[in-house]
Structure formats: structure tokens, C-alpha cells
C-alpha positions, 0 to 999 in steps of 0.5 A: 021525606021520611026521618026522625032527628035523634041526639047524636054526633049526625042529629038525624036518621032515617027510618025504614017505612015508605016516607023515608024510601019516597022523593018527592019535591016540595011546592013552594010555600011559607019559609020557616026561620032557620037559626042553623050555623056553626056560628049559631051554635058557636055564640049560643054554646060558648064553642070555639077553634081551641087548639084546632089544626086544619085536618089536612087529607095526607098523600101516602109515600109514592102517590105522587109518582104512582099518579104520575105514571098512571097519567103517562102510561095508563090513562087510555080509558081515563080520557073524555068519551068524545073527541079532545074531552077528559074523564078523570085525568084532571082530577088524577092531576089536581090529587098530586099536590097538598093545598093549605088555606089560612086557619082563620079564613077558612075557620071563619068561613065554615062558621057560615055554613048551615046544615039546613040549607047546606050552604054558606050564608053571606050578608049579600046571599048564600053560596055554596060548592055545586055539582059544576063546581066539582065538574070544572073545579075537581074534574069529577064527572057528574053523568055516569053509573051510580056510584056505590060501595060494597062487596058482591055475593060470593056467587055473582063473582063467580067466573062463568057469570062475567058479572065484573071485571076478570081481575076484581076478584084478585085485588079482593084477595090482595085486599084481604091478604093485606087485613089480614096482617093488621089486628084491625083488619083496616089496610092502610094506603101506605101497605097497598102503595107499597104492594102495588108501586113502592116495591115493584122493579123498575121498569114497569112490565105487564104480561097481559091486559089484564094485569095492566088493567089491575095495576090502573084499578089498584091506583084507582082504588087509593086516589078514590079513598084518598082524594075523592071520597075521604072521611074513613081514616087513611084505609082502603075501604074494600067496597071501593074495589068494584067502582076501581075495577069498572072505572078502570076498563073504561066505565062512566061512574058519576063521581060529582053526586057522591063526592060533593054528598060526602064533603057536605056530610063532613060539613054537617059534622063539623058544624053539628058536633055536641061538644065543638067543631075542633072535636071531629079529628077525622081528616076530611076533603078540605081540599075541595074547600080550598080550591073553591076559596081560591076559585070564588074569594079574591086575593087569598092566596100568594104567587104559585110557587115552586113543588113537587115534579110534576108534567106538564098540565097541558097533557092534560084535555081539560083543565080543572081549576084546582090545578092553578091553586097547587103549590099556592101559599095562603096570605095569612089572616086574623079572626077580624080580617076574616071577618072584615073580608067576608063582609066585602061583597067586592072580594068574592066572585059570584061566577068566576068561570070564563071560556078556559074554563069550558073548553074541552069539557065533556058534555057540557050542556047537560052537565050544567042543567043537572047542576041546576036541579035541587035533589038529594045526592047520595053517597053509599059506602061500606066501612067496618061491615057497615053499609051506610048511605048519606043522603045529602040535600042539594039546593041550587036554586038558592046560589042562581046567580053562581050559574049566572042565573037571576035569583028568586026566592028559594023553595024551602030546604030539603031534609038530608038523611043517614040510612043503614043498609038502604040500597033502593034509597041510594039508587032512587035519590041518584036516578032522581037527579040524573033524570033524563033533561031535554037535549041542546039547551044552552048554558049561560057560562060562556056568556056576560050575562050577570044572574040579578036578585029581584026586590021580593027576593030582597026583602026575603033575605033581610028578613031571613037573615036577622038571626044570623047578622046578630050572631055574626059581630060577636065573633069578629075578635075571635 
């Protein structure tokens, strides 16, 4: 894969020539020794946690109640494509609440991240957040349509070529019509709640499909912004409105790629960031990390307490696990406990998936072997007239044994890319990693098999590991 590393909050970009647009897997070989962690960076640079304050991703007034209403009234096309299966529903659900972890528990895990492996490097072996994680965990489809941000040319939206749906060019207008008020030309979630849910009357009317499906595709439009894809600032990016509108009259959109793209994008940021890792102050999908501490490490949060009114999640068909980690308050670490605690390979689950988390899963089967394939996951976006894509690395075949699979020695680590104005790229790395998959294999989750690490994986990993075990005691006192 084709690149340059440039100096730069990113460290790295793309360059246009054939290498840069080309996939290709590389064969197994020597592994070079990676030095690449926050906590790394932290020791060699005398970086710290000052004044840091976990950038939590805020709800706009009346998300909660607008959310609840969609799921109530309006979910018809956001239910699964087979019978008792659920599309987005689950993860409309897991959105309706706040999660907050300990600062220095999770300060301490993210200094084990590196940007190399995207991964989370342990003393027993690396972890890190899958595609089936955000399956089961956040509910987010991994099979589906590419999704990609940006606005179609005036001609393709014109009514006679039906390329879109029949209300997309009236939520562009809304959009528009909201910049305009703004000298930044940005629409904040609170004007578009407030256009769509906060000032509309009681009872809720619609005169015909069509703005039924307008008023599900305007929700659709912030959860996506505000939930799912989140590293712009709290604005509607105008690019979303084409995924909303398709989602929104019942369009399979692969959500997982692009999703877990942007939250290992924000990662990167956080870990590779000249000056420090408090300085990035964009609020980005902590909320994924949360639910997956919850999920993987034991006993670092209290007895689920009491929020906000909410139904009842058995309406729901497929239950994501985020769901048991809402209204849950995080027991309180220090730096050395932190520490103490991740050195404990009894407090972290290797596979924490067990039948209730499986039932009722859409297309199980073929969602886990896209899970296990090693890619890139690309997430296009358009922000500010600027059409980026972040092309992600994704390593499955260094974290085996959270599919429960046996762990062998892993191929060496892929590059990950920032692209300008690259479509071809965005599709390429996508069709890749939804590449068809022979039918009806069967997956290891629902089993008691246990994935086991061999001796030559071992021995690889003491060796590999050095640099980081060195690094690592240093900041045990905070």
C-alpha cells in the first residue's frame, strides 16, 4: 500500500499513484520491532494526562425522546431482513443514554494502544475492538452497501432519474436553510432537533409516506452524526443526509467497517499527537470504548442504577450488550490500581460472548468470518467542502482467541492511510473486506471451546514485547 509519513497531528497520507489505490495482502515474513504506544510516546517525551477531561460525546435536547419515538412508531425498515432479526434498532437503543468509565482506567488503557497494530497491548497479548464486537456489542451492521458521505451532483438529483429517495432533496434544503442562519455555515444538533422533534405539535401527524419517511431519515441523520460517526464537532455533516435517506426506506448500509474506521482514527489521534494526548479537545466515540471495558474487563463498574425513562428493551430483537452497561456507574481507580489491574490477566475475559448474546443476530455466521478477515476499513466523510477518507488497518488475526480461535503468530501489520477526494479508494478497501465468503460455515461462539497460544507464538511475543514492558512500570504512579 502506497504512502509517505509526513510530520503532522495524522503522521501519515496518502499519495495519488497506483500503490496508494492497490490492496494487496502481505505474505508472512520477518516482524519488525514496533516501539509504538501512547505509553511510549508518554516516557520517551515527558507527556502526561494534565488537566485532561474525558471528551464525552453530548445528546442534544430531546434526542432521548425523539429516539424513543422513532423505536415505537417508526422502526418498520429498521428491523432485521429475516424473521425475530434486528437492523438498527439495538443500536438506536444503546444511543439513549450517557456512559462514563473511571478517568484513570481508561487513561491507562489507552496508553496501551498502538497506532502500528491498531490494538491494545497486555503483558499476556494484544486486544483489541472488532467488527463483531460492533455487531453484538453496538448493534451496527457489518454486511450491507458501502457507506459513504458526500453530496450527488445537482443533475443526479433531479426528479425523473429516481436515483435517490423522493424526500432527500428536502432535508438537503432544511439543511441549508439552517447553515444559512450560522456565519460558519455549521447546523448544530440542537437547530436540527429543535426543526424536527422540539417544535413540532403533539400528537405527531404525517399526510403521507413520504414525510413519514422524512421525519425517520431527519433522526437518522443526527443518531449517525452523533452516535455512530463522531469526530466533527456536534454538527450535522450535509454528506450524511444520502446514507439517512437510504437507511431510512429500508437500505442495508454496512455500518461496522466505517464506524470501528472512525473510532481507531480517533485513537490514532489521541496516541500520535505532538504536543500530548489531552490536547486533541474534539469529542470523539468514547462510548464504544466504554461499553467494550464493561464487556471485556471484570468488575469495573457498580450495579445499574436508575436513568432516564426509557421502554423496555425487550422490544427490542436483538439485544447489543452496550445495553447492560447504560445507567451503570464506574468504580473509581488510581493510576497504580489501573495498573495493578491490567497486569491481571484473570480481570479481562478473553471472549465474553455467550448464547444471549447470539440470539436473534442477523446473519450470524457470515458476519463472523467477515470478523475474522484482516483489511483495511474505510470511512469516507465530507466535512467543510472537504472530502476525506480514513483508511483504518484492521488485524484480526492478532486478537484469535477473542473469536475463540487458537493464536498463531500474526503477519506483520498493515499500513493505515488518510486520503483526500479518493472515492475508488474508499470502494476498493470496502469490497475487499465484504468479499464474498463461502456459505454455512459455522463460528466457534456458541461453543466452550477455548482459542489456546502455541509455544512459537510465545516465545514471539516476550520477544516483541520488551520495548513495551520496560516503558510500562514507569507509569505505574501516575
Amino acid at each position: 500500500m502506497g504512502g509517505r509519513l509526513v510530520p503532522g497531528e495524522h503522521g501519515w497520507h496518502s499519495e495519488h499513484n497506483f500503490d496508494a489505490l492497490s490492496y494487496h495482502p502481505l505474505a508472512l515474513g520477518p516482524h519488525a520491532e514496533l516501539r509504538c504506544t501512547l505509553e511510549s510516546r508518554i516516557v520517551s517525551k515527558h507527556l502526561g494526562w494534565e488537566n485532561h477531561k474525558i471528551p464525552y460525546v453530548e445528546r442534544p435536547t430531546g434526542y432521548t425522546q425523539w429516539g424513543t419515538e422513532i423505536l415505537a412508531h417508526h422502526s418498520f425498515n429498521l428491523r432485521g431482513g429475516e424473521e425475530h432479526t434486528d437492523y438498527i434498532c439495538g443500536a438506536i437503543y444503546c444511543s439513549l443514554c450517557d456512559y462514563t468509565a473511571s478517568p484513570p482506567l481508561l487513561q491507562s488503557l489507552l496508553e496501551k494502544w498502538s497506532p502500528q497494530t491498531n490494538n491494545f497491548l497486555f503483558s499476556h497479548g494484544e486486544y483489541t475492538i472488532t467488527l463483531l464486537d460492533m455487531l453484538l456489542m453496538a448493534g451496527l451492521p457489518i454486511d450491507g452497501d458501502p457507506y459513504e458521505e458526500y453530496i450527488p451532483p445537482l443533475k443526479e438529483l433531479n426528479a425523473s432519474s429516481l436515483l435517490f429517495p423522493n424526500f432527500y432533496f428536502t432535508l438537503l434544503e432544511i439543511w441549508e436553510e439552517l447553515s444559512s442562519k450560522h456565519r460558519d455555515g455549521l447546523v448544530p444538533f440542537r437547530d436540527w432537533c429543535d426543526y424536527f422533534h422540539n417544535n413540532r405539535p403533539e400528537p405527531l401527524t404525517f399526510d403521507s409516506l413520504r414525510d413519514g419517511r422524512l421525519y425517520l431519515a431527519a433522526f437518522i441523520k443526527v443518531w449517525l452524526c452523533n452516535f455512530v460517526f463522531v469526530g466533527t464537532g456536534p454538527y450535522i455533516r450535509p454528506g450524511v443526509l444520502v446514507m439517512a435517506s437510504w437507511i431510512a426506506i429500508g437500505r442495508k448500509i454496512s455500518l461496522s467497517p466505517s464506524a470501528l474506521s472512525s473510532l481507531y482514527f480517533s485513537l490514532r489521534r489521541i496516541s500520535m499527537h505532538p504536543v500530548g494526548p489531552t490536547y486533541p479537545k474534539a469529542s470523539w466515540p468514547v462510548h464504544y470504548v466504554i461499553g467494550w471495558m464493561h464487556l471485556y474487563l471484570k468488575r469495573t463498574f457498580g450495579a445499574k442504577g436508575r436513568g432516564d425513562r426509557l421502554p423496555t428493551p425487550k422490544i427490542l430483537r436483538m439485544q447489543p450488550s452496550m445495553i447492560s452497561t447504560m445507567f451503570r456507574p464506574p468504580n473509581k481507580f488510581s493510576s497504580e490500581a489501573a495498573y495493578d489491574f491490567f497486569e491481571n490477566q484473570k480481570n479481562i475475559a478473553w471472549c465474553p460472548y455467550s448464547s444471549r448474546n447470539l440470539t436473534r443476530v442477523d446473519q450470524l455466521p457470515r458476519a463472523f468470518m467477515l470478523s475474522v478477515r484482516r483489511g483495511i476499513l474505510p470511512w469516507r466523510f465530507l466535512f467543510l467542502d472537504i472530502d476525506l477518507c480514513v483508511a483504518e488497518a484492521y488485524h484480526p488475526d492478532r486478537v484469535a482467541r477473542q473469536f475463540m480461535l487458537d493464536q498463531l503468530i500474526p503477519y506483520d501489520p498493515l499500513t493505515s492511510l488518510l486520503t483526500e477526494d479518493d472515492v475508488d479508494i474508499a470502494y476498493t478497501y470496502w469490497s475487499h473486506l465484504l468479499r464474498p465468503i463461502q456459505e454455512n460455515i459455522q463460528h466457534p461462539l456458541d461453543s466452550t471451546y477455548e482459542g489456546k497460544s502455541f509455544l512459537a507464538w510465545a516465545n514471539w511475543w516476550n520477544k516483541f514485547l520488551k520495548p513495551f514492558s520496560t516503558v510500562s512500570h514507569s507509569l505505574r504512579a501516575g
